[in-house]
N, C-alpha and C positions, 0 to 999 in steps of 0.2 A: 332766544338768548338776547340779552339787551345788549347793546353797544355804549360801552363804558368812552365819552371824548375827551377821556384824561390817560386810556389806555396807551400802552410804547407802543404796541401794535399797531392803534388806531391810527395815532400819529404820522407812525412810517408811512403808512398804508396812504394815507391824505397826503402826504409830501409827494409818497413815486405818483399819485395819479395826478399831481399837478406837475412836475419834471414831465411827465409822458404826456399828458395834453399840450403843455408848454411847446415841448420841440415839435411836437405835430403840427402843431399852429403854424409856429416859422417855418417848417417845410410848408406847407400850405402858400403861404404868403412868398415865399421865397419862389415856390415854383410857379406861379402866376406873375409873379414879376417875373421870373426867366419868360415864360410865353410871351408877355405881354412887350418884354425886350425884344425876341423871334420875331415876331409880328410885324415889330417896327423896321428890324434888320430885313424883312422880307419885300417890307412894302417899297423901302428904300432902294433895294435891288431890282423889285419891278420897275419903278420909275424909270433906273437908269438902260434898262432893257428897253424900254419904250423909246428910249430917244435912238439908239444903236440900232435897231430893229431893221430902220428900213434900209441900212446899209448892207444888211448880210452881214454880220462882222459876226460868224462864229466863234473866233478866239473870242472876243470880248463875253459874247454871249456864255459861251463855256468857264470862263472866268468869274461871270457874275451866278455860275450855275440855275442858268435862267435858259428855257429853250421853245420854241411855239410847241403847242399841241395839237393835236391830231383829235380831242376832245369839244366834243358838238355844245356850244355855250347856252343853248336850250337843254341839253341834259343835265349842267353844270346848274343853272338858275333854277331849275327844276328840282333836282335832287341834292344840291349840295349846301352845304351848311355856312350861312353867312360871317365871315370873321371881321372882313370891316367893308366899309359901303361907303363910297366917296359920291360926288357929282355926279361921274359919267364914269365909273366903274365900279367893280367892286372884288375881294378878294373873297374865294371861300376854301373850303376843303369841302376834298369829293376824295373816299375812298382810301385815304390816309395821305393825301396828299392835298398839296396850297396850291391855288389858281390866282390868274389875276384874268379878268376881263373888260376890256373896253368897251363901255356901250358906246351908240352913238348920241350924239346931243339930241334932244326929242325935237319936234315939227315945229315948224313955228307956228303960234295962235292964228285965226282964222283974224284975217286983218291984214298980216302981214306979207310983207312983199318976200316969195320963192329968191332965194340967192340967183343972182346972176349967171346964165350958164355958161360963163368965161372961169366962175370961182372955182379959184383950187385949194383943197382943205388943206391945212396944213402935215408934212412927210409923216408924221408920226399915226396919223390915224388912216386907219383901215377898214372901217366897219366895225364888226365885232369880233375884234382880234381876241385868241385866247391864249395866255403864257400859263407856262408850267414850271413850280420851285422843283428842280432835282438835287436839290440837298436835304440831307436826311437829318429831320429832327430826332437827335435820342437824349434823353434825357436819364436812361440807365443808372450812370454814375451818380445822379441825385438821388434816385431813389434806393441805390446800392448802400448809400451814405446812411442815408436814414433808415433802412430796415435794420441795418446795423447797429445803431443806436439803440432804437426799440427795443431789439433784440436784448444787446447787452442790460440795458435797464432791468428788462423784463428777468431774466438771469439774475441778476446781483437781487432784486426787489427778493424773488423765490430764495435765496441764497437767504438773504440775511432774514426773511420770513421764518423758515427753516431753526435759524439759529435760535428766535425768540421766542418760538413756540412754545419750548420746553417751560420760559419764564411765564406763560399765559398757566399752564399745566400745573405749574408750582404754585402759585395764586391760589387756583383751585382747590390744590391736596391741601394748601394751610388753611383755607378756610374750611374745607370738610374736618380738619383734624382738629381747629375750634371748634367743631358744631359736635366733637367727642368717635368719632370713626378716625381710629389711628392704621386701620386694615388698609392704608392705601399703599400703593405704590406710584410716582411720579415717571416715567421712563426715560429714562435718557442716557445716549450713546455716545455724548460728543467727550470732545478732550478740552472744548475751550470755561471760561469761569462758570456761565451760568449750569452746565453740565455736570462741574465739580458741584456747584452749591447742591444741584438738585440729588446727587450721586450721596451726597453727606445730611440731606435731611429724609433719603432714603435709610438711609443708617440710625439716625434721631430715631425716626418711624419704628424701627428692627426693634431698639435699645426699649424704648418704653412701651412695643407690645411684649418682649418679656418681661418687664419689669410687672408691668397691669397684671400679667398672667404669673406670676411668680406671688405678688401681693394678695390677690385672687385668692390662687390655692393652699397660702399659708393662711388667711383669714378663715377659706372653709375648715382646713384643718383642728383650726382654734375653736371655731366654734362645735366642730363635732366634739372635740375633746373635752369641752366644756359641759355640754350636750351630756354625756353620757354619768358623769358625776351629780347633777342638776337630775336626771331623772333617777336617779341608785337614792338620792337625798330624798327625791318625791314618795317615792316608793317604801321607802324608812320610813317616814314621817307618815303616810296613810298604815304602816302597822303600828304605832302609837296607840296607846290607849286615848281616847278624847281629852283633851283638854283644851284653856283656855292659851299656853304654850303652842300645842301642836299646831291648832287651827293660824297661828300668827306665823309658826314656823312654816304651812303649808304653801299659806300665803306670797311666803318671802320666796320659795320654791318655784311658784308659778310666776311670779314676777320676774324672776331672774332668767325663766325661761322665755319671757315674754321679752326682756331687753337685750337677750341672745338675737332675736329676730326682729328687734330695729336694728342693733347692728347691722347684721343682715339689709336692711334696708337701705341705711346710712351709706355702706358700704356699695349698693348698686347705686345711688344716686349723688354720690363724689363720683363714680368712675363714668356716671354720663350713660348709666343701662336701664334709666328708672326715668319711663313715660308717666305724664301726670295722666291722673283719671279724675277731671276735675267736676264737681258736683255742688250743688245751694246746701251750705250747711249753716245753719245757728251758729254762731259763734259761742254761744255759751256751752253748746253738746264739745264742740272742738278744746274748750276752756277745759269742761269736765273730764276729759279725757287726758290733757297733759295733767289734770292736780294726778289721775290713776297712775301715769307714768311715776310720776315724783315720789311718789307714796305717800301722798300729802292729804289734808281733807280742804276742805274749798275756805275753810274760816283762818286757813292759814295765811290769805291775803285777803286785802277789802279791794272789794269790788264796787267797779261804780259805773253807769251809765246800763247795766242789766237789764232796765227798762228797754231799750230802747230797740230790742228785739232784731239787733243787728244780722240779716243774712248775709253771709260772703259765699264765694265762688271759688272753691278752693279743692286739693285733694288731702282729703281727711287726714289720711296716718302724716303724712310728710308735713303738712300742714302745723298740727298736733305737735309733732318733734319740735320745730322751730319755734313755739311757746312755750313747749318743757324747759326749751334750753335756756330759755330768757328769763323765765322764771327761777331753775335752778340757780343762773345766776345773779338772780335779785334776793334770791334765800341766803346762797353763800357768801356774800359779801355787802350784804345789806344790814344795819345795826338796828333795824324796827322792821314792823311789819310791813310786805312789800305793797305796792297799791296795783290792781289793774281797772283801767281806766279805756270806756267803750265808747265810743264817739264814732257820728256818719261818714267822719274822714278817715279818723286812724281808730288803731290799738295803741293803746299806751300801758308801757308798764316801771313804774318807777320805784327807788329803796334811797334810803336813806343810805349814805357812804360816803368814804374818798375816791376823787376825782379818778375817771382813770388816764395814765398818762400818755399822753399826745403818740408817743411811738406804739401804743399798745392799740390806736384806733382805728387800722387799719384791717376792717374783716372779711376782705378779700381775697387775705393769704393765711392760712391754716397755720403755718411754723415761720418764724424770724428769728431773729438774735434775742429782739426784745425780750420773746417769750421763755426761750430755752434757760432750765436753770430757774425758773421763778418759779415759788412755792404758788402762787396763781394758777398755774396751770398751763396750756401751750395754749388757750384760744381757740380749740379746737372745737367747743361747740357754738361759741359766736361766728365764726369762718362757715358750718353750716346752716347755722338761723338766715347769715347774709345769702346765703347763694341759695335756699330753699325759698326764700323772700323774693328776690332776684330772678328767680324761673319761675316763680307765679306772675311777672309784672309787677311785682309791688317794691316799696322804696324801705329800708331800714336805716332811721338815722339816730346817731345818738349827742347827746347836748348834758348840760352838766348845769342848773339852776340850783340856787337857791341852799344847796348840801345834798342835793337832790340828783343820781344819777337816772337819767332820762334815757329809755329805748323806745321807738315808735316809728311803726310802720305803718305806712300810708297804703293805702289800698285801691284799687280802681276794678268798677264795675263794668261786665261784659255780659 
């Protein structure tokens, strides 16, 4: 699944992980300056132990919660973890605890003259004295703070994740339910808007799979009912004596029965149930095939560019229909002979007429106001040439030259 970075989700999702890095950070930084404050408060406290020390002044020392150790400053150098490193001592932690150790000044170079053995070092040093911090670093309450936060973040983030999901869901069922699958269901349990929305285009969903299924079984209905008078007619007409009547009357028989099941056809493929089966065909076999529909013969239009032995990539009957219909209506409202016209871009099929009018050019919707009520008809077979045209990839445009109304579809090769 691809990550849409226009998505609400995506969004959200990027904001809390930068809020939740964010405050991580400042803790981060916050509790390294607290250490790094410790340290200095520690070091400050040994200093002043060092000068007290050689007095014995326990209160002081218990004041500065500073006291000597009993820890050997070779196990302390050895094992313990350096925090800071002065001239002639240094501080570390050993064991969860902070040391201070006094080295001695190092030897003097070879050259130099042994102190006098009257010198007396100064009271505060001792060798390698080692002090001990007995105050206790916690830092608990910071990090009590900040689990806390996270915490809450991470809560509210799932919380309102939760909430939006539905709207990620709904995305989804509307684009399945363009693609012609109205069989969905969206789930959703909340009380808040996006909940209602999804609760009321569960119901949309409800309302036009009865409707498809109510439309459905009244069209099969029609046409069985049609069905069975069309074959009682067939059947009359083959007990006819022969004639030059019966054979035109048998004719119009089997044609009626054959435009039963483009309906049929028509009918699976407005409702979105009709997969193309698409195949190299002539375009001239496809041409001969809608004059069959019309009941027309081929001299009923001129034809022109025939030569050019155009193959397309089309599926046959659907294909067919969407020429019938263009041509039908190039026959019925055309005042001369209609022309089709074969070229390596498009189909063109043009008649002489009036203009059609601007609210009427719209073949993407089957019924409007424009159409209702007009001796014209509803549109209903331009509204299928577009979307039959439309589901092959190809373009249907129409243009008005000359007295000349113009239809032409462009087509592309795969």
């Amino acid at each position: 699944m691809s990550i849409n970075k226009h998505s609400v989700l995506t969004i959200i999702s990027l904001f809390f992980l930068f809020i939740f890095t964010l405050i991580n950070a400042l803790f981060w930084v916050a509790l390294e300056y607290t250490q790094k404050r410790h340290e200095e408060e520690q070091l400050r406290r040994f200093f002043l132990a060092e000068r007290v020390i050689h007095e014995r002044d326990e209160t002081t020392l218990k004041h500065l919660m500073i006291r000597p150790s009993s820890m050997s400053s070779a196990t302390l150098l050895e094992k313990g973890e350096v925090i800071l490193e002065l001239p002639f001592a240094k501080m570390l932690k050993y064991g969860g605890k902070s040391f201070f150790i006094h080295l001695p000044p190092p030897r003097p170079p070879f050259g130099f003259k042994e102190p006098h053995p009257d010198f007396i070092p100064p009271p505060n040093f001792r060798g390698s004295e080692v002090l001990e911090d007995i105050s206790e670093q916690d830092f608990f309450l910071l990090w009590a703070v900040v689990a806390g936060i996270d915490t809450l973040i991470l809560i509210f983030f799932a919380y309102l994740f939760r909430k939006l999901l539905p709207l990620y869901r709904l995305k989804n069922a509307i684009r399945m339910f363009k693609e012609g699958d109205i069989s969905l269901d969206a789930p959703s349990n909340g009380k808040d808007e996006i909940s209602e929305v999804t609760k009321e285009f569960n119901l949309v969903l409800e309302k036009i799979a009865s409707m498809r299924e109510a439309r459905s079984l009244f069209l099969r209905n029609v046409l069985h009912e049609l069905k069975t008078p069309i074959m009682k007619g067939s059947l009359t007409c083959e007990s006819l004596e022969p004639s030059h009547e019966q054979e035109r009357l048998g004719r119009i028989f089997v044609r009626m029965n054959y435009l039963l099941d483009e309906f049929a056809k028509i009918e699976r493929f407005s409702s979105g149930a009709w997969s193309l089966s698409r195949v190299e065909y002539r375009f001239v076999d496809i041409l001969d095939h809608a004059y069959d529909l019309l009941l027309c013969e081929r001299d009923t239009f001129t034809l022109k560019g025939e030569e050019s032995g155009l193959i397309i990539w089309v599926d046959f009957e659907l294909f067919a229909i969407a020429i019938k219909n263009l041509l039908d209506n190039a026959l019925r409202y055309g005042k001369e002979k209609p022309t089709v016209v074969i070229s390596v871009a498009s189909i063109e099929i043009y008649s002489l007429g009036d203009e059609i009018p601007e609210a009427k050019r719209d073949f993407s919707k089957p019924f409007n106001r424009a159409y209702e009520g007009s001796s014209a008809g509803l549109g209903l077979g331009l509204y299928l040439t577009n979307s039959i045209v439309q589901k092959h990839g190809f373009t249907l445009k129409y243009f008005y030259q000359n007295g000349l109304n113009c239809f032409e579809i462009f087509y592309n090769f795969k």
